[in-house]
Structure formats: structure tokens, C-alpha cells
C-alpha positions as CSV (number, residue, x, y, z in Angstrom):
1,X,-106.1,135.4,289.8
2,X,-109.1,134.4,288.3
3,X,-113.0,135.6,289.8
4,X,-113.8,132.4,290.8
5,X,-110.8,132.3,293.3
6,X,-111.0,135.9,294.1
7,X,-114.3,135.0,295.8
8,X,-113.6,132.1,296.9
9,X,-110.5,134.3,298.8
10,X,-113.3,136.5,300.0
11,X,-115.6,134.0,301.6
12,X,-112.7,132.1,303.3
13,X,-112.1,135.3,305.2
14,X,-115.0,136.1,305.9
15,X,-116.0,133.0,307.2
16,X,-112.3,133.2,309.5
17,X,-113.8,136.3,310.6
18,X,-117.1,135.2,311.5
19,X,-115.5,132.6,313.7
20,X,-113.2,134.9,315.3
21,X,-115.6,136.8,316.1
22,X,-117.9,134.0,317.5
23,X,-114.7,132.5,319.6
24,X,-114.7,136.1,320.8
25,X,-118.2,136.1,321.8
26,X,-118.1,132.4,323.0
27,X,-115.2,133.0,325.7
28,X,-116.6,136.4,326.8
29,X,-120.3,134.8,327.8
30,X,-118.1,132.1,329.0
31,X,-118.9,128.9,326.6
32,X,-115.6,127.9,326.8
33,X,-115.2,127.2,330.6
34,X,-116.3,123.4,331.1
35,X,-116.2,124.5,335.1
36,X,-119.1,127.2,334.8
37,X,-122.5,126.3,333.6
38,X,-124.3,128.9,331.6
39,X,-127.9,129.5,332.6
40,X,-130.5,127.8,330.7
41,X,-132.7,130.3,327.7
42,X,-135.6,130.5,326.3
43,X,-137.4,128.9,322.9
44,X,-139.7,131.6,321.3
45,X,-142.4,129.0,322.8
46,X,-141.1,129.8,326.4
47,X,-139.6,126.5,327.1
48,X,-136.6,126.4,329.0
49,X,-133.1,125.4,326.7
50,X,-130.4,123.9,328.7
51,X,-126.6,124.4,327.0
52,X,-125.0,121.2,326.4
53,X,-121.0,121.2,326.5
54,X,-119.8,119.3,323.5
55,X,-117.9,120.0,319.9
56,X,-118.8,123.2,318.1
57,X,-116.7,124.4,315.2
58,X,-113.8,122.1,315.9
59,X,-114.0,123.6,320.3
60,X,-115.6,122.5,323.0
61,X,-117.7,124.3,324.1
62,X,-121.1,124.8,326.0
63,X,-123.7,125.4,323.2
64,X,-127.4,125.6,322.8
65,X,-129.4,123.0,321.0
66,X,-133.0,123.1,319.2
67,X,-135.9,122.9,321.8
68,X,-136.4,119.8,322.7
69,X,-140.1,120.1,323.7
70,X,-140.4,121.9,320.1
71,X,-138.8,119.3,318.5
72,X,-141.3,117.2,320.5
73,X,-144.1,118.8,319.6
74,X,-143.6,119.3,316.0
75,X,-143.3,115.4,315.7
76,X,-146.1,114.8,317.2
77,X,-148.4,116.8,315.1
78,X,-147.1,115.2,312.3
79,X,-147.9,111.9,313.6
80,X,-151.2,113.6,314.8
81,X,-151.8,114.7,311.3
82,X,-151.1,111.5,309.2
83,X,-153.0,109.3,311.9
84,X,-156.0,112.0,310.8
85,X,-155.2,111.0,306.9
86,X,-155.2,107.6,307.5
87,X,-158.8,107.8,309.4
88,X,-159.5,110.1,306.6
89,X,-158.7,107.4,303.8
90,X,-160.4,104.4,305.6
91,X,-163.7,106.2,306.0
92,X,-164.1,105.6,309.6
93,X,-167.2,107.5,310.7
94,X,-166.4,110.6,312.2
95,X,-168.3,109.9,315.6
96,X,-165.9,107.2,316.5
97,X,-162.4,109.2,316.0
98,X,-161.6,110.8,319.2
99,X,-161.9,106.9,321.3
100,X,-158.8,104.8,322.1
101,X,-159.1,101.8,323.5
102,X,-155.8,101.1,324.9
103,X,-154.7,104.4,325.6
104,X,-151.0,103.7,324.3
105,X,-149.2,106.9,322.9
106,X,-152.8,108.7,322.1
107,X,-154.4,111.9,323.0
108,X,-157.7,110.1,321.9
109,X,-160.1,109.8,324.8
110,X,-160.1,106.3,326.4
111,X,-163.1,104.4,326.0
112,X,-164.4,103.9,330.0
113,X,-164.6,100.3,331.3
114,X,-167.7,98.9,333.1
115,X,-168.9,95.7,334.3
116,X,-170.7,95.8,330.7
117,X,-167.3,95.9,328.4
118,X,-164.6,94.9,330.5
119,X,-164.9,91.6,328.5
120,X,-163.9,93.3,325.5
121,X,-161.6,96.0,327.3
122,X,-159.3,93.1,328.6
123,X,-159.7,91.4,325.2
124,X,-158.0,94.8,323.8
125,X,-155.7,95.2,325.7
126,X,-154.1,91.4,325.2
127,X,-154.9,91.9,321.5
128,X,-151.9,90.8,319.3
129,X,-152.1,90.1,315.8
130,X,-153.1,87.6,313.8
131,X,-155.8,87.2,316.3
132,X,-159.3,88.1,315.5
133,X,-161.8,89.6,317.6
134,X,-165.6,89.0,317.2
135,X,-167.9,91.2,319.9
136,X,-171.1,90.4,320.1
137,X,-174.4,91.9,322.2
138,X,-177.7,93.3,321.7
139,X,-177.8,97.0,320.2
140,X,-176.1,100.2,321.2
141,X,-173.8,98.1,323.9
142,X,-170.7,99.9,322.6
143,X,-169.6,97.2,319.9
144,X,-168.4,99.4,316.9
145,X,-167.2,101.9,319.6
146,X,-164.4,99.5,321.1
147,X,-163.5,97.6,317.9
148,X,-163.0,101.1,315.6
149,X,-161.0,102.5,318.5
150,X,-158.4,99.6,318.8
151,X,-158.6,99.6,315.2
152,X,-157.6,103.4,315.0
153,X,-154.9,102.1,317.9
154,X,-153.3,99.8,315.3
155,X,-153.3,102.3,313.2
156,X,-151.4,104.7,314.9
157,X,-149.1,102.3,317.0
158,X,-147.7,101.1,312.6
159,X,-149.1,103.2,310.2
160,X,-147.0,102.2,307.5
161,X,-148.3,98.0,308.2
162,X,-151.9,98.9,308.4
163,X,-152.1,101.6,305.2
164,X,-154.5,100.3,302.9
165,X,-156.8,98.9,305.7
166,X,-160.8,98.6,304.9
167,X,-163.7,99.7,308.1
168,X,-167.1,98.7,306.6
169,X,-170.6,97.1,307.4
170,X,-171.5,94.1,305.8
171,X,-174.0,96.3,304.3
172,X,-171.9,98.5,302.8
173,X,-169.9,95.7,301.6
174,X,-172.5,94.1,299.6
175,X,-173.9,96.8,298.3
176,X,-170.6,98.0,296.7
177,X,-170.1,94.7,295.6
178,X,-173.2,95.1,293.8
179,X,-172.6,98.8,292.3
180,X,-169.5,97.9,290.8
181,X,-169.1,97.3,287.0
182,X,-168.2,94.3,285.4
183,X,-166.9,91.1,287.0
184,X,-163.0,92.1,287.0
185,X,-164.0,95.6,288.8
186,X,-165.8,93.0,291.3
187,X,-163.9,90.5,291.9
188,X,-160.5,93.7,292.3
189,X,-163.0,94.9,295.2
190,X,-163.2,91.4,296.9
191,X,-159.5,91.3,296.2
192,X,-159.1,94.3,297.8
193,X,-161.2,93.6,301.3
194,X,-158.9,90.3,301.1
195,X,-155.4,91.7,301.0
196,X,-156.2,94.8,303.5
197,X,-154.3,94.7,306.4
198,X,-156.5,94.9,308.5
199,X,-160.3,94.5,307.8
200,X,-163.0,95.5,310.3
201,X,-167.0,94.3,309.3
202,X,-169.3,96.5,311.5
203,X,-172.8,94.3,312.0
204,X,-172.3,91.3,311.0
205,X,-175.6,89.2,310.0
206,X,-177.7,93.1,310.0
207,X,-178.1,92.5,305.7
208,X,-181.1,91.1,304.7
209,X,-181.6,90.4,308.4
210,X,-185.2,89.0,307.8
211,X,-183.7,87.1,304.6
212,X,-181.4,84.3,303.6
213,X,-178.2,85.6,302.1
214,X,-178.3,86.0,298.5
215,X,-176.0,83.2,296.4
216,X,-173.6,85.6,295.4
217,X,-173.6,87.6,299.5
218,X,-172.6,83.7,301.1
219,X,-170.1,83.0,298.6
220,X,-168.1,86.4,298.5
221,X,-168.3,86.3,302.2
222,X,-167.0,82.5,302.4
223,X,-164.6,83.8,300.4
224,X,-163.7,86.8,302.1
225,X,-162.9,85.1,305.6
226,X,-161.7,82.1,304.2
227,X,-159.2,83.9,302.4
228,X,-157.9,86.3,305.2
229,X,-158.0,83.3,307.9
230,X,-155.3,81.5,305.5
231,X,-153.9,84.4,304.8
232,X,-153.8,85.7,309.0
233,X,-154.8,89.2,308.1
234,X,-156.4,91.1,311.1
235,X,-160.1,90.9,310.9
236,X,-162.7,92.9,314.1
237,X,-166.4,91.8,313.7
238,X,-169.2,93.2,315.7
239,X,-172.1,91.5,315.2
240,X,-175.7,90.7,317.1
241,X,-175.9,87.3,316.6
242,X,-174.9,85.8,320.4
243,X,-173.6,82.2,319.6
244,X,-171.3,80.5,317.0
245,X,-174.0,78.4,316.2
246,X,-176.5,81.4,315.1
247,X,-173.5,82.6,312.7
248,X,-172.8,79.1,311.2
249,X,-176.8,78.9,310.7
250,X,-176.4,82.1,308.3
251,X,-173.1,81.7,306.9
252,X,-172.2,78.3,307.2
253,X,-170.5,75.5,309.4
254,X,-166.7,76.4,307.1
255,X,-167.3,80.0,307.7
256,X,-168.0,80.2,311.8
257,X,-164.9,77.7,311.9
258,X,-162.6,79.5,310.1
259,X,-164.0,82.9,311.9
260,X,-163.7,80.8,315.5
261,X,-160.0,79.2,314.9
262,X,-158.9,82.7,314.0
263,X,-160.4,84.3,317.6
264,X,-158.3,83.9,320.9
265,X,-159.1,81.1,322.7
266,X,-161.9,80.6,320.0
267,X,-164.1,83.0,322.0
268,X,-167.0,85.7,321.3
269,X,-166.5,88.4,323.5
270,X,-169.9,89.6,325.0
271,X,-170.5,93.0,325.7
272,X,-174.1,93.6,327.6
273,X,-176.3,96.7,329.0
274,X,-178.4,99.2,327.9
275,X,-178.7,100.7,324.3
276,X,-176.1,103.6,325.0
277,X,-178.0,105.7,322.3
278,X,-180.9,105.9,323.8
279,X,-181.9,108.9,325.4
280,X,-183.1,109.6,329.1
């Protein structure tokens, strides 16, 4: 008899032995009497572990499976965790992390509803994609807070449909646009604010808020909301201009249309009150 089968032999029996000697075990603490219930143990996390009667090692028998609330747990900080990388990757500011504004399957806090918001809180709540959402209202009303929380809400409810998604201000947009190098590196940045899944534009009409929009600023963004509108990508605006009139006066009769069509019921949702960052 060659080695190979010699231990091969060995661990045959010993494994015949193990099970003997877990048969043994089984049907002295009783795991083999349907009739009889064991009592319940304990995870090293004191949760309570119920035995669950069912095939084990070709017998049925009452056995005890992984924790539940463990297994429960452990998934959740996972999901916990890659929602955090996806915030992470995006570049949401930090202050608007911990706000939900649906509540669904979040330990985030819930953004409270007022008189002020419940315009937009009723807006997020019947939010379903393709639709857009444009809030508008004076500073500080809590804009940017309810839009970056359903947007983090998207996020976590399909992670895997909204990777690659873009939070900016139209600031920031146009002054990337401008840093960039080249024409192809600029036009693979509009490209990229295009295709995102889901694109939200923090302040709206706040660039060169004293100024007319450069050439280049109304045609990239013409081209930007033209593009996702026939493309129905998500878009969330906040903006400070109160009327769709005061938006097509800075960026065009084809641009508020196309911005308007895209919103439900072709609405602006007003939020109002006091500037919340004020102090006293």
C-alpha cells in the first residue's frame, strides 16, 4: 500500500471516529430527540442562539446555527462601511453625512420636517427616478441639507446604480472646467458630469452672481442639462433664484425647459424661513 493511501486510510478513520464520537455526544445532550427542545445558547456577543432541528452529517438532528443577530450585524457594517466609501469618493462635504431624508434602512439622522420644508420633505419622499428636483429659497433654508441627504439615500438604497455619481457647486464645476488641461481633458470632465448617475449642482446661479455667464460657463452648462435630460440621468439642484423665469433669464429659455420637463409636475419646490446658520 502506497503512502498516499495509507493516509488516506488514516483520515477516513479518524474522521469515522470523530463522528462517532459526535453521534455519541449528540444523543447524550439529546440532539437527536425531535420531541425535546434543547434550550437556546449563547453567541460570544451574548445573543441568545435557538437550535434548529434539521439534517446534520446525513441525521436529523437539533443543531445550532451562526448568530443570527451577528450575522446581522456584520452585514450591516459592511454596508455601513461601503456607503462611507462611496460618500468618501463623491466628495460630499462632511457636515451633511449623518442626514437622511427618508429615513429608509439608515441609521443617519432624519432631517426634521417644519412648516418651512415640508414642501421638499413630501417631494422626497414621492421621489422616483428619472425625476428631477429643483429646491429653491433664500439662504441657509436647508436646501443643500435635504437634497445631499436623499442623495446619500439613493446611494445607499443601490450603490452599485449610483457609483460614479458627481455632488458639486456650479462653482466648483466651472472652475474645474477651467483648471483642466487641454480640450480632450475638458471636454472627458463634461463627459463625465454627463454620464454620472446621478448629478447633484449645489447653488445654482451663485457663479459670477453679479455677472453674465461667461461663453464657455452657458454653453457647457446647456450642454450639461441638455444632455442628461435626453439622457434621464438623475439630476438635484438647489438654487436661490425663486422662479423659472429668473433661471431662463441666466441660462436660457432651452435650458429652464429642459430643467422644468425633467421636474415632477414641472414644479420648483420652495423651502422658506430663517437662515439656519445664523446664530442666536
Amino acid at each position: 500500500m502506497g503512502l498516499s493511501k495509507q493516509i488516506s486510510g488514516f483520515a477516513a478513520a479518524f474522521k469515522d471516529q470523530v463522528n462517532q464520537g459526535f453521534m455519541t455526544h449528540a444523543k447524550e445532550k439529546g440532539l437527536l430527540t425531535r420531541e425535546v427542545t434543547p434550550e437556546h445558547k449563547w453567541c460570544q456577543l451574548s445573543h441568545p442562539v435557538y437550535p434548529q432541528w434539521g439534517m446534520c452529517l446525513g441525521v436529523e438532528m437539533w443543531s445550532y446555527p451562526a448568530c443570527p443577530r451577528c450575522i446581522e450585524q456584520e452585514q450591516r457594517a459592511a454596508s455601513i462601511d461601503a456607503l462611507d466609501s462611496l460618500i468618501e469618493a463623491v466628495k460630499i462635504p462632511e457636515e451633511f453625512h449623518n442626514w437622511s431624508a427618508t429615513g429608509t434602512g439608515s441609521e443617519r439622522v432624519v432631517l426634521p420636517v417644519d412648516d418651512n420644508n415640508r414642501n421638499m420633505a413630501i417631494e422626497a419622499h414621492k421621489f422616483a427616478p428619472p425625476h428631477w428636483i429643483v429646491a429653491t429659497g433664500s439662504v441657509g433654508v436647508g436646501k443643500t441639507s435635504w437634497l445631499t441627504a436623499l442623495f446619500i439615500d439613493l446611494l445607499e438604497k443601490s450603490p452599485r446604480r449610483y457609483k460614479g455619481s458627481v455632488w458639486t457647486t456650479e462653482t466648483q464645476l466651472f472652475n474645474k472646467g477651467y483648471m483642466v488641461d487641454g480640450p480632450k481633458e475638458r471636454s472627458a470632465y463634461i463627459k463625465g458630469l454627463i454620464e454620472a448617475p446621478m448629478l447633484l449642482i449645489d447653488d445654482l446661479g451663485m457663479s459670477r452672481k453679479r455677472d453674465a455667464l461667461t461663453p464657455w460657463q452657458y454653453e457647457t452648462m446647456n450642454t450639461i442639462i441638455t444632455e442628461r435630460h435626453s439622457r434621464h440621468r438623475i439630476t438635484l439642484i438647489t438654487t436661490n433664484m425663486m422662479s423659472w423665469n429668473a433661471i431662463a433669464k441666466r441660462y436660457g429659455q432651452h435650458t429652464m425647459s429642459r430643467i422644468r420637463q425633467a421636474t415632477r409636475k414641472e414644479k420648483l419646490v420652495p423651502m422658506t424661513g430663517h437662515d439656519r446658520r445664523g446664530r442666536g
